[in-house]
Structure formats: structure tokens, C-alpha cells
C-alpha positions as CSV (number, residue, x, y, z in Angstrom):
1,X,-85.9,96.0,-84.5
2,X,-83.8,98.6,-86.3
3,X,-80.5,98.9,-86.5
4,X,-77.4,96.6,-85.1
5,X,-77.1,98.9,-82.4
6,X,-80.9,99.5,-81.9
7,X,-80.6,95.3,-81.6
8,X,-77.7,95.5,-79.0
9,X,-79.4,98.3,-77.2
10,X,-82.5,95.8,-77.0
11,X,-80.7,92.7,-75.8
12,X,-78.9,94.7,-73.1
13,X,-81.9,96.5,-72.2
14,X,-84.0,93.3,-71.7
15,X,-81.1,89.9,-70.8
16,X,-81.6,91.1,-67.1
17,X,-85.5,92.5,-67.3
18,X,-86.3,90.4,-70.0
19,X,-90.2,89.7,-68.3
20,X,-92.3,89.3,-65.4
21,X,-91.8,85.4,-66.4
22,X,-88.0,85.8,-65.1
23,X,-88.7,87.5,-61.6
24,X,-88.1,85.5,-58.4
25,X,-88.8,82.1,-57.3
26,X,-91.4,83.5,-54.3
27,X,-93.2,85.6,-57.1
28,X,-93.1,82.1,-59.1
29,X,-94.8,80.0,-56.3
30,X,-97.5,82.3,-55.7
31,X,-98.3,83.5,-59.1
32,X,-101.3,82.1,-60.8
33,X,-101.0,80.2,-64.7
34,X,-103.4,83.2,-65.9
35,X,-101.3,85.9,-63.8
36,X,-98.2,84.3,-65.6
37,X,-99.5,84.4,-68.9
38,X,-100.3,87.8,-68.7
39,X,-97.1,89.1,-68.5
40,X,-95.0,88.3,-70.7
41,X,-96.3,89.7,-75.0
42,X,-95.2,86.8,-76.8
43,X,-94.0,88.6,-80.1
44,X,-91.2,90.2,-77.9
45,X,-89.4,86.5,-76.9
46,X,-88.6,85.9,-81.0
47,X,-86.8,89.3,-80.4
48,X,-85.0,88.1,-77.4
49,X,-83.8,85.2,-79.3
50,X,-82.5,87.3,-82.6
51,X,-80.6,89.8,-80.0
52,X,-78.8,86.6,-78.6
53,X,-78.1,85.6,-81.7
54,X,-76.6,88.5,-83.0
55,X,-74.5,88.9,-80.0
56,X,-73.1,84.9,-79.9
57,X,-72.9,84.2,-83.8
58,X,-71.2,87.8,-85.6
59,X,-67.8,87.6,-83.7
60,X,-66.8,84.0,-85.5
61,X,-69.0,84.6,-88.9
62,X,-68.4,88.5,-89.5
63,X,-64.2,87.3,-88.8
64,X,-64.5,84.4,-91.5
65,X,-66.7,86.1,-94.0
66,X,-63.7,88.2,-93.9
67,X,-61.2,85.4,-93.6
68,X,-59.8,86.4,-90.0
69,X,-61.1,83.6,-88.0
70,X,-57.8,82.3,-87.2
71,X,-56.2,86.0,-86.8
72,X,-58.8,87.0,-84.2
73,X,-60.5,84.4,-82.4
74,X,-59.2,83.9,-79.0
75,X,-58.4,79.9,-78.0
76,X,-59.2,79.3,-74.2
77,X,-58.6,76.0,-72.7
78,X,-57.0,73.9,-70.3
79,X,-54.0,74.9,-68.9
80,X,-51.0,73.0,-71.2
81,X,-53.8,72.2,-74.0
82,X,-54.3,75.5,-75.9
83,X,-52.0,74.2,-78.2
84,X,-53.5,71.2,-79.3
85,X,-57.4,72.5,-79.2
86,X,-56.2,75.3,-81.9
87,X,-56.0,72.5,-84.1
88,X,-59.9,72.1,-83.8
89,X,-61.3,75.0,-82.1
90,X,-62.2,77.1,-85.5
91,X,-64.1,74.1,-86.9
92,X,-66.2,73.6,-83.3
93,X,-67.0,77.6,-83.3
94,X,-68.3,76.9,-87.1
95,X,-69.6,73.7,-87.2
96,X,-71.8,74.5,-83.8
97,X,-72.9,77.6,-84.6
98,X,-74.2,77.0,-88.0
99,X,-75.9,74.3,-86.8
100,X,-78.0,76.0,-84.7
101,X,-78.3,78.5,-87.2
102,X,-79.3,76.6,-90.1
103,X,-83.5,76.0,-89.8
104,X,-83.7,79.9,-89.7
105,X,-81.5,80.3,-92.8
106,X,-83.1,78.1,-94.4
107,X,-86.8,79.4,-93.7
108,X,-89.1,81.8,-95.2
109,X,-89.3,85.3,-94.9
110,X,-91.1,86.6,-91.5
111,X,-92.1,89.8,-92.8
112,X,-90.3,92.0,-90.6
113,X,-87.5,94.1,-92.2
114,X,-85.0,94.3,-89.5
115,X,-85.1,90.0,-89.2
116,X,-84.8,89.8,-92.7
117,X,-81.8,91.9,-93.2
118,X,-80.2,89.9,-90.3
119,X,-81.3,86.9,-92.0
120,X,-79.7,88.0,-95.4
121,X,-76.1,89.0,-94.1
122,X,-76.6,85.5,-91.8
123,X,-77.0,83.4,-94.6
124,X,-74.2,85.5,-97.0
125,X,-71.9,84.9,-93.7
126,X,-73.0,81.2,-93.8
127,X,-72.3,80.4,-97.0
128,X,-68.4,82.9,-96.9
129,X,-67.6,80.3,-94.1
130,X,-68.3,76.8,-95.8
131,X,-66.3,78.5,-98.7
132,X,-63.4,80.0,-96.6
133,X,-63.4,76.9,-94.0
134,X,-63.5,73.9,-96.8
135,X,-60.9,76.4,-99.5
136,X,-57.4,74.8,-98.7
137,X,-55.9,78.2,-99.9
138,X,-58.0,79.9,-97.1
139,X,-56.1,81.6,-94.4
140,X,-59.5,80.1,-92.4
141,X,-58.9,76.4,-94.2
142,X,-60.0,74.2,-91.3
143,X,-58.8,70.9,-90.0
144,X,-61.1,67.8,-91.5
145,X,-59.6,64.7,-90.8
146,X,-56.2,65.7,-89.4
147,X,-57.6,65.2,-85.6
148,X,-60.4,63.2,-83.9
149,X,-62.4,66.1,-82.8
150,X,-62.5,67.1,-86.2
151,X,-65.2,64.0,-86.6
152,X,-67.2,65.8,-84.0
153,X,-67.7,69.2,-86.2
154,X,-67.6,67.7,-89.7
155,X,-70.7,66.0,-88.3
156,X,-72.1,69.2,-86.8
157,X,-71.2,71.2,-90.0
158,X,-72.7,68.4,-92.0
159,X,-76.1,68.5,-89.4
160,X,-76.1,72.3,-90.4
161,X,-76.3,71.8,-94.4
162,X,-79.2,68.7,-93.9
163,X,-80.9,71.1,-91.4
164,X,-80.8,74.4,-94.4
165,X,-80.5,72.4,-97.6
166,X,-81.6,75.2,-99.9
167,X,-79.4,77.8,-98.6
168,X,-76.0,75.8,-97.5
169,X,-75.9,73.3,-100.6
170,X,-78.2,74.4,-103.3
171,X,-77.0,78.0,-103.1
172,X,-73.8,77.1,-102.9
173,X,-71.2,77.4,-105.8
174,X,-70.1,74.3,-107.4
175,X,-66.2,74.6,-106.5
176,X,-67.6,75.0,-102.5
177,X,-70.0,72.2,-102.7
178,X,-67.0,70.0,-104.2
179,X,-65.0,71.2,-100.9
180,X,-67.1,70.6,-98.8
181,X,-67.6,67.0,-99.6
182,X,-63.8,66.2,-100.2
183,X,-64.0,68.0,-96.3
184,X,-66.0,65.9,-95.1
185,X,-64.7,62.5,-96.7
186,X,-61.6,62.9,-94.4
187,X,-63.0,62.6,-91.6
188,X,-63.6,58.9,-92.5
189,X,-60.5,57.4,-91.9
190,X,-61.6,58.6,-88.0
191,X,-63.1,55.7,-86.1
192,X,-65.1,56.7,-83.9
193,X,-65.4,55.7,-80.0
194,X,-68.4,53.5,-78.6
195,X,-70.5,55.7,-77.5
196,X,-72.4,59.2,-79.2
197,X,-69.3,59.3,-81.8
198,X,-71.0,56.6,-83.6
199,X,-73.4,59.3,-84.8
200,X,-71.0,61.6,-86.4
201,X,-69.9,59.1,-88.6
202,X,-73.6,58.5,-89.3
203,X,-74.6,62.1,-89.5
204,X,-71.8,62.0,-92.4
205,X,-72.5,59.5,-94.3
206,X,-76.4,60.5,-94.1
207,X,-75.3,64.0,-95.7
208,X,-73.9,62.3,-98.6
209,X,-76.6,59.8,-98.9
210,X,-79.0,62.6,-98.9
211,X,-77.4,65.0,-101.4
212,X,-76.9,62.4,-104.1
213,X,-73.1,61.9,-103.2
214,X,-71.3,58.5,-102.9
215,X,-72.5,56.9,-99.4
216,X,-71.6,54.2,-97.3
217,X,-74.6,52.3,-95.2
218,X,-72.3,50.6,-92.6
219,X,-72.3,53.7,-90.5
220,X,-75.8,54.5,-90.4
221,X,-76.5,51.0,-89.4
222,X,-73.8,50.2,-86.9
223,X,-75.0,53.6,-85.0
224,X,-78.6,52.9,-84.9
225,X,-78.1,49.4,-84.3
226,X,-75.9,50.2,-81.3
227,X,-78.1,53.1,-80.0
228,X,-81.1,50.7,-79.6
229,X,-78.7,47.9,-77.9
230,X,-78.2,51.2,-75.5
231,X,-81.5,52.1,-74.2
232,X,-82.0,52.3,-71.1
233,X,-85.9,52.9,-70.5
234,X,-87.6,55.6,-70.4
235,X,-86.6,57.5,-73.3
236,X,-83.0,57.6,-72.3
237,X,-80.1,56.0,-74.1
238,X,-77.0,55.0,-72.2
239,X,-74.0,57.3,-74.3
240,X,-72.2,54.0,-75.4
241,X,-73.0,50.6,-73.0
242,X,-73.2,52.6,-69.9
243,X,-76.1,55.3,-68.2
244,X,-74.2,58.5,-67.7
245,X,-76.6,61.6,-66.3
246,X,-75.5,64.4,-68.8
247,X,-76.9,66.3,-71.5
248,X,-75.9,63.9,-74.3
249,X,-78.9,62.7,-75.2
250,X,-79.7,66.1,-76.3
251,X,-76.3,67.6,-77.2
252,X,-75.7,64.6,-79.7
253,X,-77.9,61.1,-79.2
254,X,-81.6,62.2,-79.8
255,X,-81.7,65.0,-82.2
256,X,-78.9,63.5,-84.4
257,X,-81.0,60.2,-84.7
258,X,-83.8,61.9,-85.6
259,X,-81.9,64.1,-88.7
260,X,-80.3,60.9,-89.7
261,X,-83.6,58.9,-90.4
262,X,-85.1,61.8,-92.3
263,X,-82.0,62.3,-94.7
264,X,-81.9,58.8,-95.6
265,X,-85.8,58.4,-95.6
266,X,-85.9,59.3,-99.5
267,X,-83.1,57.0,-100.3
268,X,-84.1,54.1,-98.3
269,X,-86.4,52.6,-95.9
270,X,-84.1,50.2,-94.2
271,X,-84.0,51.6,-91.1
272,X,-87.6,52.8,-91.0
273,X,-88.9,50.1,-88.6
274,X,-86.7,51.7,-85.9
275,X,-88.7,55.2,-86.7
276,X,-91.5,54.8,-84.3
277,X,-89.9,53.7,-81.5
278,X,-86.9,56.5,-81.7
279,X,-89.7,59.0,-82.3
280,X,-91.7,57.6,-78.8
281,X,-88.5,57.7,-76.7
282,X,-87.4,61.4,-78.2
283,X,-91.3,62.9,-77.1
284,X,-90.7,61.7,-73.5
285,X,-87.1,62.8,-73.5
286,X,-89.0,66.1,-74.8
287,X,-90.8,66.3,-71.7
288,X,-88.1,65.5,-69.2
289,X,-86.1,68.1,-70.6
290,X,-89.0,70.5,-70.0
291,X,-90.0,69.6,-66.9
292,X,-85.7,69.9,-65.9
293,X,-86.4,73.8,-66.4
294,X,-86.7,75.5,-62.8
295,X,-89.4,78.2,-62.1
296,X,-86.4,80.4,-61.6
297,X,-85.0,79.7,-65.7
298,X,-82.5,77.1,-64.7
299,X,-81.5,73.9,-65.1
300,X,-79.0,71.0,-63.0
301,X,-75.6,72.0,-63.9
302,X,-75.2,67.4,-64.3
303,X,-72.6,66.3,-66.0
304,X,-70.0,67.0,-68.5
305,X,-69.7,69.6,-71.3
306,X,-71.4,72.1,-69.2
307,X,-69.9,74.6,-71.2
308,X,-72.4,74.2,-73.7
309,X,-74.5,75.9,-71.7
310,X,-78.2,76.2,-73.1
311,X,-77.3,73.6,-75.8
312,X,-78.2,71.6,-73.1
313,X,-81.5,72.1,-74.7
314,X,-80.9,71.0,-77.8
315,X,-83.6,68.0,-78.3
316,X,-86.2,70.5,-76.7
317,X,-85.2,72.9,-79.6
318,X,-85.6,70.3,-82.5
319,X,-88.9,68.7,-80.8
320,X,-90.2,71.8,-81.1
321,X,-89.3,72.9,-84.7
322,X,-90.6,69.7,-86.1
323,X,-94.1,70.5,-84.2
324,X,-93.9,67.3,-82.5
325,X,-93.8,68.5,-78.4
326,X,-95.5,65.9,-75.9
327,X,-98.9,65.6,-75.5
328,X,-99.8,68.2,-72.8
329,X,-96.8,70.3,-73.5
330,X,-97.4,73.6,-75.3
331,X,-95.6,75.0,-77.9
332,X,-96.0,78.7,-75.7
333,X,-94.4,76.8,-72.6
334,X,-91.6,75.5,-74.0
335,X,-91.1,79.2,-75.8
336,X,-91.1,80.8,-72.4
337,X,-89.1,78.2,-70.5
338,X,-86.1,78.4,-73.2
339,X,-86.4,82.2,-73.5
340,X,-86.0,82.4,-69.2
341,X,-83.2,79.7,-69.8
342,X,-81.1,81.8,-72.6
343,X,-81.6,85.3,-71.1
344,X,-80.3,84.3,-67.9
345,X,-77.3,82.4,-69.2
346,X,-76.2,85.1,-71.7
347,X,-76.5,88.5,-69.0
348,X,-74.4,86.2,-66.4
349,X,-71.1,88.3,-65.6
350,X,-68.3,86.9,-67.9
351,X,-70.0,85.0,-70.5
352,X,-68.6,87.0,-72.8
353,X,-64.6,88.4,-73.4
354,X,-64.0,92.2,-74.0
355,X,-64.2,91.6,-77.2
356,X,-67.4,89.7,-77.9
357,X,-66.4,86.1,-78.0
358,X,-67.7,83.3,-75.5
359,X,-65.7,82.2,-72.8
360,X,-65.8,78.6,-71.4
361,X,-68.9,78.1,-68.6
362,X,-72.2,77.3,-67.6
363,X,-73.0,80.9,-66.1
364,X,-69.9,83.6,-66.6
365,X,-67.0,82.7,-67.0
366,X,-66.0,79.4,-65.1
367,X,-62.8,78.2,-67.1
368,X,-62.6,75.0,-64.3
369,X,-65.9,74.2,-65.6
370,X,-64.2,73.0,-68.9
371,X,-63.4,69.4,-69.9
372,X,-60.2,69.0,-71.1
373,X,-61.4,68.7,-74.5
374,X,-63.3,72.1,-74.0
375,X,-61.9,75.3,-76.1
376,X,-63.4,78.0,-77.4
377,X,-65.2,77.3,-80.7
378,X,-67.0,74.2,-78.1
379,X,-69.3,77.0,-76.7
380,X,-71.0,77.7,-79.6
381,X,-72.7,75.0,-79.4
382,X,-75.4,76.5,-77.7
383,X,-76.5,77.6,-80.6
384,X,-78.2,74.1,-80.9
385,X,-81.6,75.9,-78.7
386,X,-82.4,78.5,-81.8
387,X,-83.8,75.1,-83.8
388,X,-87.3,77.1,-83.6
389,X,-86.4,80.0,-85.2
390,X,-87.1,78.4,-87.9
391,X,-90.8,77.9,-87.4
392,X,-92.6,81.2,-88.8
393,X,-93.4,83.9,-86.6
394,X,-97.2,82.6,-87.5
395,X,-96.4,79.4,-85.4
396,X,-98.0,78.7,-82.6
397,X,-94.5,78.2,-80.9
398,X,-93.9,82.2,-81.0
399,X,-97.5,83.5,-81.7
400,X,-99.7,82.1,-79.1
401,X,-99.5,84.0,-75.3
402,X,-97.2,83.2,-72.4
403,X,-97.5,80.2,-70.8
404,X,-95.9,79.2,-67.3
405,X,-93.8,75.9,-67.9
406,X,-94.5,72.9,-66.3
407,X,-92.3,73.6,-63.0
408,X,-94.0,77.3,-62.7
409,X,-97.0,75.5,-62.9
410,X,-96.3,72.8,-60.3
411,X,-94.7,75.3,-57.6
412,X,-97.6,77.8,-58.2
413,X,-99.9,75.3,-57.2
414,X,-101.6,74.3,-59.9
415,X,-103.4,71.2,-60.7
416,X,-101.0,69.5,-62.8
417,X,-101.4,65.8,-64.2
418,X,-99.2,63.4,-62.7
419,X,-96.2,62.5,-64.6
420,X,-95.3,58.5,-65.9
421,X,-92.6,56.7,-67.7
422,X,-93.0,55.2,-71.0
423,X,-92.4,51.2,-71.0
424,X,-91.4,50.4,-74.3
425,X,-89.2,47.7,-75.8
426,X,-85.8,47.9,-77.6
């Protein structure tokens, strides 16, 4: 890719023509797997991805690099509660997004020019918006610790710098990295509810454990603890005592678990004994979450926080960046079923505003759609499905050819194995 406009010319040329592997569900049912894999070059979905990116992330990082997050970014949310979510929303859009961001920051050069240059401003953006946000002289200061959400996106913002530790904490300058952990230490007078909040606190207090800061165990343990008290079979937890059908166990529960026990895993190995089941569970969730994905790019609008949209596929995303899909599950299936997922999502009517920002929905704009603790910056968290652009463009993930996804290959008739559960113990 060339230019930015050569990039937006790409993504709008291909969001609603994006491949062969996006055409109709009777095409779907009829198609072969080798008629599938045919049609789709697989160098053009890392392309896909990096238009999508562009388009989602440079409204809120191009606004704070220049310090006019607050100034420009629009707050949508419930009626009567626009007020209050402008208290948090800036921190969600930043903490989300970089996030997602953070294993392609963070990796090495693809050798393509045009990525690379993206890459470079990305990563200059990045680390402008951990200065700006954590700078209590910034006219983009956000709010750590003055409001309960604020736990939610000091996690997420915390998730980000274990996820790209070279570029968002070793690159940074000594006055930000001192911000950013006096940031984050508010948030711990938040206690956090009984359910996925426990992991924020964790998520924290496995940042500072990891980069050589002051650390507090209690959080770490009390989440885990409580996570394996709320498993429910079949690599689902319950999100806190109870089995809700949502998305949480890949917005939050699963992929959070996982970045916790690595970060503390050259500290400690107290809570290593817990790796092997949590690793077992997170593989079959891995393959639910594939198999969720309709021949058709879609997925069961179930649940709350719909609004996250393809974040939904969040645990997918990190499964596949740390190389560890299912057995029978192919790096090329899961790149095709996410890529059908995003570029449907993104070219629905209304997903954007006029002027670039995300609006709150699952496809368009669907403001009823929203929880009440649903605002603007909560969109970006769909960022969380880019995780494997940080694999190289080498990888099997984006190198090897299309591949139909298990539901393609089920409704086109082929002869799939059958699926089981997993019968492990807590």
C-alpha cells in the first residue's frame, strides 16, 4: 500500500467486495473447501486488516498526539448519561485501542514500506498518548482513579504496555514511565465487583510486578483463585458466581488470565500450577469461538456490550498470536473467518460518524444497542481482534492460502470431525 489515501481508497474499495470468501450463504453451502481456498490471495487479508486499522485508530491517536482528544472526540451515550461517561470515555477510546494495538507495535519490521511507515507514526502516536493521557498538565490528562470505570481502562492501558513492552515502557521517557505508574496506582483504591473486574485489578498489579515496580500479590491471587471457583465446564467461566452467555470470556476473562500468568511468570511461580488447566480451557474456548463464526462472516449478537463489536473475538485474536490455536484449527481459517467478521462489521451503514469516529453498535449505528455504561471511547475495543498482527507476515497465520472456517466447511458439506467437550477439573 502507498499512501493514506491510496490505504482509504483500498479499504473502501474492498469492506463490501473484500473476497469470494464473503459472498452469499447459497454460494457458501455449495462451494467446495478447495473452491474456497482458491479464492481468496492470502497476502491481501493483512491489508484488509491495516485499512481497518487506519480507519478505527487515527481519529483518537492523530487528536491526542496533538492533544485534542478532549476538544474533538464526540461522547455518545445513553440518553441523561453523556455527562457522566465523559468522565471515562477518553481513557476507554485509549486504553482499548492500544490494546489491540500493542503486539503490532511492538513487533518487527514486515518488510513492506507502506506498513512500516504506518507502524512508525502508530507507535510515535502511542507513546504521545501515554505521555499526554498520564501528564496532569495535559489538556488530554485522563481520569485514573477518580471513577470506577476508570479500573476497567487502567487495566486495558496497562494490558497494552505488557502486550508491547519494548515500545510502550522501554521507549518511553523517564518522566512518562513515572506517570504512568503514579496513573495506574490510583486506580487501587477501586474495589472491584465479583465478577471479570477482579482481573483488572490483577492485570495492574501484574504490570507492576512485571516491570520491576512495587507490587501487591493479593490481587493476582484473589482473581485466579476466584476464576477457577467459577468454571463452569467446558472451557467456560461463569463472569463472577453465575453462567451469563456473553462475550466476556473473551472481551476480559480468558485473554486477561492468560497475560497475567506470563507477566508474573519471571517473578514467581506461585500460580503456575493453575497454568495448564487455564491454558486447556482457553484452547477449547478458542474453538467455540471459531466455530460461533457463520458461513456468511457473522456471529450471535448474545449478550451485553455488543458494542464492542468484533472484540467479541478477542480470545480468538490472542490464541492465535501466541501460536497456540486448537488442534484441528488452522492458523489460515481463523485468518479468513476474522477477516469476513471485520470487513462486514466495519462497511455496515453508520458504523462510523461524519467525521471518522465510531458510533455505538454491533452493525451501524444502533445507539439502543448500548448498555448504559456504553460511550464512545467503549467501541474501541474492538481493536482487541488485531492481536495477530503482530505475528510476521512470514507466519503461517497470514502466509499460508485461504481456508474455509469450520461453519463454511460444515454447510458446504464437508466431512468434518465431530465436535466434544473437554471434562476437566477445577
Amino acid at each position: 500500500m502507498g499512501s493514506r489515501e491510496t490505504r482509504r481508497d483500498f479499504l473502501k474499495s474492498t469492506l463490501l467486495a473484500t473476497a469470494p470468501l464473503m459472498v452469499g450463504p447459497a454460494a457458501h453451502a455449495t462451494a467446495s473447501a478447495a473452491e474456497l481456498q482458491s479464492k481468496t490471495p492470502a497476502g491481501s487479508d493483512r491489508e484488509k486488516w491495516l485499512a481497518i486499522v487506519e480507519r478505527v485508530s487515527q481519529p483518537v491517536l492523530e487528536a491526542i498526539s496533538q492533544q485534542k482528544l478532549r476538544a474533538t472526540m464526540p461522547v455518545e451515550a445513553a440518553a441523561g448519561l453523556v455527562e457522566a461517561r465523559s468522565k471515562s470515555t477518553h481513557l476507554e477510546a485509549v486504553g482499548r485501542l492500544l490494546s489491540g494495538l500493542a503486539p503490532w507495535l511492538d513487533a518487527e519490521p514486515s518488510g513492506d514500506a507502506a506498513e512500516e511507515a504506518l507502524r512508525k507514526r502508530y507507535r510515535e502516536w502511542a507513546r504521545l498518548a501515554i505521555r499526554y493521557g498520564t501528564d496532569a498538565h495535559s489538556p488530554d490528562a485522563l481520569n485514573f482513579g477518580t471513577n470506577h470505570q476508570s479500573l476497567v481502562d487502567a487495566a486495558l492501558l496497562a494490558l497494552a504496555v505488557l502486550r508491547a513492552p519494548n515500545q510502550l515502557w522501554g521507549k518511553l521517557d523517564k518522566p512518562t514511565q513515572e506517570n504512568l505508574v503514579r496513573s495506574l496506582t490510583a486506580t487501587r483504591k477501586l474495589q472491584p465487583g465479583l465478577n471479570n473486574w477482579v482481573l483488572f485489578s490483577a492485570t495492574i498489579e501484574a504490570f507492576f510486578c512485571k516491570f520491576g515496580q512495587q507490587w501487591d500479590a493479593t490481587p493476582i491471587d484473589f482473581a485466579l483463585r476466584k476464576l477457577q471457583e467459577w468454571y463452569k465446564g467446558d472451557g467456560m467461566y461463569g463472569d463472577g458466581p453465575w453462567f451469563h452467555w456473553d462475550y466476556y470470556n473473551s472481551f476480559v476473562i480468558q485473554p486477561m488470565m492468560l497475560n497475567i500468568l506470563d507477566a508474573v511468570r519471571p517473578v514467581t511461580d506461585r500460580w503456575e500450577t493453575l497454568r495448564k488447566p487455564v491454558e486447556a480451557r482457553a484452547q477449547r474456548y478458542a474453538a467455540i469461538e471459531e466455530r460461533l463464526i457463520s458461513p456468511e462472516g457473522t456471529f450471535p449478537p448474545i449478550g451485553r456490550s455488543l458494542a464492542y463489536r468484533f472484540g467479541a473475538l478477542h480470545h480468538l485474536a490472542e490464541m492465535a498470536l501466541r501460536r497456540d490455536l486448537p488442534e484441528g484449527v488452522h492458523p489460515a481459517q481463523v485468518r479468513c473467518a476474522m477477516t469476513a467478521v471485520m470487513t462486514r462489521m466495519i462497511a455496515a451503514e453508520g458504523t462510523f460518524d461524519s467525521k471518522g469516529w465510531l458510533t455505538i453498535g454491533f452493525a451501524g449505528h444502533q445507539p439502543a444497542i448500548g448498555d448504559g455504561y456504553i460511550s464512545t471511547g467503549s467501541c474501541y475495543l474492538c481493536a482487541a481482534a488485531w492481536l495477530p498482527l503482530g505475528l510476521p507476515v512470514t507466519d503461517e497465520f497470514w502466509s499460508a492460502p485461504a481456508e474455509p472456517w469450520t461453519a463454511q466447511k460444515a454447510w458446504g458439506g464437508v466431512n468434518i470431525k465431530a465436535d466434544h467437550a473437554i471434562r476437566d477439573s477445577v
